[in-house]
N, C-alpha and C positions, 0 to 999 in steps of 0.2 A: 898802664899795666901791659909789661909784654908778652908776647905770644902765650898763652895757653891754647892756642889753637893754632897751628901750626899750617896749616892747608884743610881746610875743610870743602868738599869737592860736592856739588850738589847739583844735581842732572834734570833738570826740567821738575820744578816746583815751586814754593811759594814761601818766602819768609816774611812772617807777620810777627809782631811786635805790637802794634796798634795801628789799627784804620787810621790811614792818612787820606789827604786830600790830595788828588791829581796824581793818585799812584801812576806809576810809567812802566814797564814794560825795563826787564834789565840783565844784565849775562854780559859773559867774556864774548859774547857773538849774535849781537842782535841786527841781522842786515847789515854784517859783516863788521859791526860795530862796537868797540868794549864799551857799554854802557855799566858807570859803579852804580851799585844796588842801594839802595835806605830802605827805610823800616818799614815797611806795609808794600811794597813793588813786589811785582811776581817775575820770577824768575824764570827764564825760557829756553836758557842754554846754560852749560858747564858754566859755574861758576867756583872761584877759585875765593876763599877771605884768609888772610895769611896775617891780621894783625892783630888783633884784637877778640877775647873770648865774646861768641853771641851771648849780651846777655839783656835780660826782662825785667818785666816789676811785678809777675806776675801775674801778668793777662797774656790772651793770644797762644800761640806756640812759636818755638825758639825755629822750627821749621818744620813746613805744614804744607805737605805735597799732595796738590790735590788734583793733576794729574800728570804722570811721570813718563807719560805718552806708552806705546806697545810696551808693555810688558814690565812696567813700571820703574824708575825713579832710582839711583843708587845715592846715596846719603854718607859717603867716605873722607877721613881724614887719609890724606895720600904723603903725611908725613907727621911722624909723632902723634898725640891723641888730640883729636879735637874736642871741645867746650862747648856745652849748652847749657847756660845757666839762669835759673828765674824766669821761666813763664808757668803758663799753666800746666800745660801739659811740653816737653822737651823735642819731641819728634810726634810727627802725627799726620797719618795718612788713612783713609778708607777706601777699598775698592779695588777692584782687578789691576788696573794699570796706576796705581798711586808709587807703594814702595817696593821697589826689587831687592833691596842689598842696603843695611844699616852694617858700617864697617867703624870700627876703631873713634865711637864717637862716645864722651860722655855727658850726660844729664845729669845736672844738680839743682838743687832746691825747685825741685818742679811742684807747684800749689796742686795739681790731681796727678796726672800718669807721667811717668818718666818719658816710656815710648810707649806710643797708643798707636797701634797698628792692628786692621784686617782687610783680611784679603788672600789671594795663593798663591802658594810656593812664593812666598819671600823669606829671607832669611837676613837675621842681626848676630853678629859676630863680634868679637873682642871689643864690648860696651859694656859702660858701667851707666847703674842707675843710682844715687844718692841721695837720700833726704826727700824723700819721693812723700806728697801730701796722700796719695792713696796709694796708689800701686807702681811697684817698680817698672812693671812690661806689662799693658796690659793688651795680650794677645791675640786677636781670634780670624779665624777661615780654615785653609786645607793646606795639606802638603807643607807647610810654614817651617823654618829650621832656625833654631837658635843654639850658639853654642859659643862656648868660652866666654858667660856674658855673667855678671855681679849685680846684683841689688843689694841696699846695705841702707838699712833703715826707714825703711818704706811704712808710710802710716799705715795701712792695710795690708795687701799681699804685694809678695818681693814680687811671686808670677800669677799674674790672673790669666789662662787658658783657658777657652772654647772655642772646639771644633774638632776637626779628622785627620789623620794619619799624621799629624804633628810628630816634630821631633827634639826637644829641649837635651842638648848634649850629646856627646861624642865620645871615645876615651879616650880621656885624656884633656878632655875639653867641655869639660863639665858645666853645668849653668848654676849658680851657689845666691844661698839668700842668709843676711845676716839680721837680725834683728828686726822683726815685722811684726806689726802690730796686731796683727790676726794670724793666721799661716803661714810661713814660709810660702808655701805652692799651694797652689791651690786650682785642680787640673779637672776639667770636665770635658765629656765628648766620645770619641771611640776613635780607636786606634791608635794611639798615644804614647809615643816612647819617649821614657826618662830614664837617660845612663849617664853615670857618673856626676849627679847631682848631691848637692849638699846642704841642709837646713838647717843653723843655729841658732838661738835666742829666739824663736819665734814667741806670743804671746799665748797661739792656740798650738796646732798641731802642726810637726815640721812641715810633711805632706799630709794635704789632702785632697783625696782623689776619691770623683765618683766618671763611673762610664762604662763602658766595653771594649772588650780587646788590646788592653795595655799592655804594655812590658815596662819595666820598674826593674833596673841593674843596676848593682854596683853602685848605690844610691846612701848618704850617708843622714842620719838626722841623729843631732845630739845636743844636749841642751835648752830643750824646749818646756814650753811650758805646758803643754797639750800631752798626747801620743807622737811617737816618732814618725810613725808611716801607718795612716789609717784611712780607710773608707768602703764602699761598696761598690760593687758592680758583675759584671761577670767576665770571664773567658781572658781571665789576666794572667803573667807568667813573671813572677817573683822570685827575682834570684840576686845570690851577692849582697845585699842592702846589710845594712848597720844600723843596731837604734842603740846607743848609750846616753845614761844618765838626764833621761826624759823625766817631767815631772805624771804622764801619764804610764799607757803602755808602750812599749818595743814597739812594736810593727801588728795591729790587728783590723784581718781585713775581711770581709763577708761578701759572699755573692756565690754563684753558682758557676760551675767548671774554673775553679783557680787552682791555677798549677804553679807547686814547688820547684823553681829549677834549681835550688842545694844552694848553701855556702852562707843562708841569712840568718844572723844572727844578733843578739843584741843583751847590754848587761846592764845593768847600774841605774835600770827604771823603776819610780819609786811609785806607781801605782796610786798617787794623790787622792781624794775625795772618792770611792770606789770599795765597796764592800771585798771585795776579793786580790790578792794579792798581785801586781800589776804580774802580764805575760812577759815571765823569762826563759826557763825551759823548757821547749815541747812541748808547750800545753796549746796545741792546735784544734785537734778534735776533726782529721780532715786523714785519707785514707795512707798518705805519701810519707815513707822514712825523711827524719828531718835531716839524718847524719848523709844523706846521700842526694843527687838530683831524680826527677822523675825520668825514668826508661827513657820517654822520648817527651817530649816537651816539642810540640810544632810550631810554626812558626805562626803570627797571629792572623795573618790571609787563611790559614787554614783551618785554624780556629773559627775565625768568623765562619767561612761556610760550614765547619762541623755544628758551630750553638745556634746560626739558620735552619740547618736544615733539621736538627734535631728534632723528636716528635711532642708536641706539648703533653705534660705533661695533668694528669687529672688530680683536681684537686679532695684534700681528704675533708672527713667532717669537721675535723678540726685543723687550720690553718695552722702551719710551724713555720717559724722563722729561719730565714738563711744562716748557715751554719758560718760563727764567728769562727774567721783562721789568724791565730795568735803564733806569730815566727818569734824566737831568738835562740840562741846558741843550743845545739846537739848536748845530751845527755854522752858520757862515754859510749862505746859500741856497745860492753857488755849491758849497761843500766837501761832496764826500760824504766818509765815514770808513768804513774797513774795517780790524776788528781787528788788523791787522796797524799799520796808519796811527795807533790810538789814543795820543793822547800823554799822560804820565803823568801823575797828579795836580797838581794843583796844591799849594803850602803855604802859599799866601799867606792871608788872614783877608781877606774882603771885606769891604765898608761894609753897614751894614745899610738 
């Protein structure tokens, strides 16, 4: 089989396959030495594999950096896309100094996680996850970026996230999940931006997100079998997103201090198993014009110290529930809509 992997370039780590006997020590530079690498040796300098795709049977990882020395480990094809096919999990590091930089690499038929990475401020770029046994990327630490990266078929979630100031996409460089067997996303933690992200075919809901202090742009979810963009938290700033032809609702999300930044909308959701007709127009219940953005919407640093410092707040005799915010397409300017006025779903399939 030739090259599916074209140059795959891997900076102090460990490629395992299966526990061998008499591992050795192996790199383009080991005491000045180009020592070839096999299956269970760990690897201690640049190494370059230009012939053949890594592949498994399903145990191990296809490469498993466990340490990447200061500041951790770059993981790049430095021509054409690289191959990681058939282990357990495809890429896989834990720890401060494991992985710095997943570049231009893909993961197939991985038995649990595509790439299983935590740790901070690393970042995975122009990678696909395929046929992923549970999760396509499964995430988690601080500062982390991912961006222009695909899951596509992930038995579980395309993205498992947890942790802080994460950043899944770019414009223009979006991170997309296609067909996952739970969620699309699936995003927990605080501080967490997703722009230009996309979720179709999922089983449950495209996104789902619980945390503090999100931002959620320009985010598309359509074709799902859940809600398009659903969950709770607080001091979130929702703008731009699209929910069509979801088998739940559009976009409905609860928690305390969520801000409209304008432009979300969403049509063609059918409200499945749910006494009430799924959220298409304006039917929010939250104080912000939907035809318009909020005055000022800050940025989420500032947010956070505002819902810090904020004074608690005393509870009544009888507990009430966080107020559900249900986004999709503006009413004309003249039309206001009051629940009683909402008119039912639509079933038609819009143009894209």
């Amino acid at each position: 089989m030739k090259s599916r992997l074209p140059l795959l370039l891997v900076a102090v780590g460990v490629l395992l396959v299966a526990p061998k006997v008499g591992a050795k020590l192996c790199g383009d530079n080991v005491d000045g030495r180009d020592v070839p690498c096999a299956c269970g040796d760990t690897v201690v300098s640049d190494l370059v594999l230009n012939d053949d795709p890594v592949l498994g049977s399903g145990n191990g990882a296809g490469v498993w950096v466990v340490n990447g020395g200061a500041g951790g480990a770059r993981v790049v094809s430095s021509g054409g896309v690289a191959t990681v096919e058939g282990f357990r999990d495809g890429v896989l590091g834990h720890g401060a100094d494991s992985v710095r930089l997943v570049e231009g690499v893909n993961v197939l038929r991985s038995a649990r996680d595509g790439m299983r990475v935590a740790g901070d401020n690393y970042e995975i770029r122009n990678s696909e996850a395929r046929d992923s046994g549970r999760d396509g990327y499964n995430t988690m630490g601080k500062g982390f970026h991912l961006t222009a990266t695909r899951a596509v078929n992930s038995g579980r979630f395309g993205y498992f996230v947890m942790g802080q100031d994460g950043n899944l996409g770019a414009p223009g460089a979006g991170c997309v999940t296609e067909g996952s067997g739970d969620a699309g996303f699936n995003i927990m933690g605080m501080g967490n931006h997703l722009v230009d992200c996309a979720a179709s075919g999922a089983h449950k809901d495209g996104l789902h997100l619980n945390g503090m202090m999100f931002d959620i742009s320009g985010c598309v979810a359509q074709d799902n079998r859940g809600d398009g963009i659903a969950g709770m938290g607080g001091g979130w700033t929702v703008t731009g997103n699209r929910a069509e032809n979801n088998d739940g609702n559009g976009i409905v999300v609860s928690g305390r201090e969520m801000a409209d930044g304008g432009g979300n909308s969403g049509t063609g959701n059918r409200g499945l198993g749910q006494q009430r007709p799924a959220a298409q127009p304006c039917d929010r219940g939250w104080q912000l014009p939907c035809s318009s953005p909020s005055p000022s919407v800050p940025g989420w640093q500032a947010r956070r110290a505002q819902y810090q410092s904020a004074p608690a707040r005393r509870p009544t005799s009888s507990p009430t529930k966080a107020p559900t915010v249900r986004l999709a397409p503006p009413p004309a300017p003249s039309t206001r809509l009051t629940p009683s006025e909402t008119a039912a779903p639509s079933t038609s399939v819009p143009g894209q």
